[in-house]
Residue, then its C-alpha position, 0 to 999 in steps of 0.5 A: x464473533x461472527x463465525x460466518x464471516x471467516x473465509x474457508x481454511x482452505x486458502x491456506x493451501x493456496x499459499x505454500x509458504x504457510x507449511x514452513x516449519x520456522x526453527x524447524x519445528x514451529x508451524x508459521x504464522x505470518x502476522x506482517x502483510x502490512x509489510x508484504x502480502x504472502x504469495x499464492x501458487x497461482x501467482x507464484x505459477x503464472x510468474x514462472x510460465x510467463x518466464x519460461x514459456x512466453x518472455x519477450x520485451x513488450x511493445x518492440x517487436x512483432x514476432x510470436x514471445x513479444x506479441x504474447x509478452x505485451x498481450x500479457x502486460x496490456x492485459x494486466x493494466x486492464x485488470x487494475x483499471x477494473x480493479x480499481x474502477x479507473x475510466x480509462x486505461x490510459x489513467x493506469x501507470x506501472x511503476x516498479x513501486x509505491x513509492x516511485x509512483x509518488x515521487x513521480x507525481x512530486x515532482x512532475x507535477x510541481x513542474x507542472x502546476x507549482x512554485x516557490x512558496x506553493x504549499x503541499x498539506x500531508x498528516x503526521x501519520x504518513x509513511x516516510x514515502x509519502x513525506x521523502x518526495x515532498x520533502x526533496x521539493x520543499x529542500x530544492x525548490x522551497x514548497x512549503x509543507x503543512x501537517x494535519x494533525x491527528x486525535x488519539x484514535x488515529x484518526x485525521x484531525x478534519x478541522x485542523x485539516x480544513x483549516x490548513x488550507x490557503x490560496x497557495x495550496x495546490x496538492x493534498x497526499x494521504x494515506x488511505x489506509x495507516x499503516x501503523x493504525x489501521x484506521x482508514x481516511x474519512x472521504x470529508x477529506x477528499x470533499x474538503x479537498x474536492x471542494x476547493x479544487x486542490x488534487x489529492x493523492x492517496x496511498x492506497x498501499x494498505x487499502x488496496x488489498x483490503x478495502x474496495x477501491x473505487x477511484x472514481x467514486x473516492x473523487x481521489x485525483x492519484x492513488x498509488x499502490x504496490x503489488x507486493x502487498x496485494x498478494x502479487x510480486x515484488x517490483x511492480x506498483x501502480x500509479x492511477x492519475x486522472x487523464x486530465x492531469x498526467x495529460x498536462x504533466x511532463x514526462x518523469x524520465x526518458x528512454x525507449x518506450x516513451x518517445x513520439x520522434x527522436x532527432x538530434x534537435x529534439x524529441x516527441x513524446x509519446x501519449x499515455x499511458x506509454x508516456x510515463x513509462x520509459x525503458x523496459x518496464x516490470x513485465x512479468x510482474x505486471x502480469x503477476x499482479x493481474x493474476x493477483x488480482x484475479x485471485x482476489x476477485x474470485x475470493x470476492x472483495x466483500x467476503x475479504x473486507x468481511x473477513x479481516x474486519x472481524x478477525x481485526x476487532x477479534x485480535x484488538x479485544x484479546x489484546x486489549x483485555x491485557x493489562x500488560x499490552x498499550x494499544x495505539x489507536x481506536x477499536x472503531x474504523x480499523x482494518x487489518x492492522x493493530x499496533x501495539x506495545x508490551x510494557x517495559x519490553x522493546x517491540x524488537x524484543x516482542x518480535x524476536x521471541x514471537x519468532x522463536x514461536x513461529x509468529x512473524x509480527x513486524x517490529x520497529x518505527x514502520x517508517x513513520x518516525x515522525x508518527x513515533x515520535x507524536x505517540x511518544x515512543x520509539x517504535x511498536x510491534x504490529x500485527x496485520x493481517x491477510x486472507x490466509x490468517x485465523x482465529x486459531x491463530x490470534x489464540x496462538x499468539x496471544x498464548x505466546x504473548x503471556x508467555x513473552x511478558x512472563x520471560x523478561x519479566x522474571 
């Protein structure tokens, strides 16, 4: 263990959630950012002043709230585009999720590009999504959907992958990062992907906080991810689409914001990014995912990566030296995440005692029921990581976990 790759302890005290005694007597230990990022005080901060000091609708108006309100929420699309290295700002769509970003991009672009009997390639690992969107094309409009395989270590099976591939195929959507491994995408396959000029969408929704995206060198086509799980709000998510392709695609849904003209005859609409955002968008947590995202920058991306690899292979080879504990997945190619089992006790039942420890760890199927299925199980307890975690606190918890094993099994 490399001590010297750990951040300072002091993060800690950015996060004021992590001084809540849980049960009231157990100091927490928050192992479930996979699930959602805890907050900073400077994002927690920024959230209310926007509020009580700045708010306004954006883009309506020319008096004083209205002009800082917008200034705000442009500016936080300036943050992500540099976050993630986009071209142009333009190529920067705020969403209220993840998760609708994909849905938008299912179906704008299957009115745009696609047909009947077109074939859509997903992996057996995504989450449910990245299955539900193309599934509703598949239900209403018969696109047809084909499924990567996986090996044992949570890892796309590439050659299967390539194989998979026709004349009709016309999108490629992954996960970049799993949220049940942690194992991150091999970029061959975006080069398949690139190589035959069919797009890829990648859910970076595990990836964002904890790799360094770069979309422009992934050679990714989308890439979708949410804020409140990059340390920023809830309700906010962003959508990254080369200009080439939303240029072409229509419109999602319609409303104020997004309109050219309107008449009685018809409507103009409007270019993008304003295009694909209609009605009053997430504002102010736009703008806290732009403090966010400062947050992490003056951590540094790299001293992140760094930390929460080696606090991710410290947790797997605890774990993994227990007898008593399943591992899915492999050691190599992870990040922040490790999913595991305890034999002959359900994951809900791991979780409900690690509570009473003060470790909140998620338990259950982490919507990958098809996942779940493949490894033969019916869900797994998971642990993952963020920048506030430590050492201190994997040695807790596996001290809690004999302890769990001792009490259903006396």
């Amino acid at each position: 263990m490399d001590k010297s790759k750990f951040l300072s302890q002091n993060i800690r005290n950015d996060f004021p959630i992590l001084s809540k005694k849980i049960l009231e007597k157990n100091n927490l230990v928050y192992f479930d950012t996979a699930a959602s990022s805890q907050k900073p005080n400077t994002v927690i901060n920024e959230t209310n002043d926007f509020y009580q000091n700045h708010y306004s609708n954006v883009s309506r108006g020319v008096h004083t709230l209205s002009v800082e309100s917008t200034f705000r929420y442009e500016d936080a699309r300036k943050k992500v585009q540099k976050f993630i290295n986009a071209k142009s700002e333009n190529e920067i769509i705020f969403t209220k999720s993840a998760t609708e970003g994909i849905n938008l991009i299912a179906q704008t672009f299957y009115e745009k590009y696609m047909q009947k009997g077109d074939e859509v390639i997903l992996s057996l690992m995504e989450h449910h999504s990245n299955l539900i969107p193309w599934f509703f094309l598949r239900d209403k409009y018969g696109v047809v959907i084909k499924f990567a395989k996986i090996n044992q270590y949570g890892e796309i099976d590439y050659n299967h992958f390539e194989s998979l591939f026709t004349d009709k195929t016309k999108i490629v959507s992954l996960t970049h990062l799993s949220n049940v491994f942690g194992t991150e995408l091999d970029r061959k396959a975006i080069k398949i992907c690139n190589d035959k000029k069919v797009p890829i969408l990648l859910d970076g929704c595990q990836s964002a906080a904890h790799l360094k995206i770069d979309v422009q060198q992934l050679e990714c086509d989308f890439f979708v991810f949410s804020g409140h799980k990059t340390y920023g709000p809830a309700g906010i998510g962003v959508l990254y689409g080369v200009e080439e392709l939303l240029s072409e695609m229509p419109p999602y849904q319609g409303g104020g914001g997004m309109i050219g003209e309107v008449s009685l005859e018809g409507a103009s609409y409007a270019d993008l990014p304003a295009k694909y955002e209609a009605g009053t968008p997430p504002l102010v947590e736009a703008h806290g995912l732009g403090v966010a995202i400062d947050y992490m920058n003056n951590i540094g991306i790299e001293k992140i990566i760094a930390h929460e690899t080696e606090l991710t292979k410290y947790a797997f080879n605890k774990l993994n030296e227990l007898d008593f504990v399943e591992m899915h997945g492999g050691e190599n190619n992870r990040n922040s995440i490790i999913s595991f089992n305890l034999k002959n006790v359900h994951s809900h039942e791991v979780s409900s005692y690690l509570d009473v420890e003060g470790i909140a760890i998620r338990a259950g199927h982490h919507c990958c029921q098809p996942l779940m299925k493949h490894l033969g199980v019916n869900s797994t307890a998971r642990l993952s990581f963020g920048v506030y975690n430590t050492v201190d606190e994997v040695d807790k918890f596996i001290e809690a976990l004999h302890k769990c094993r001792e009490f259903f099994n006396k």
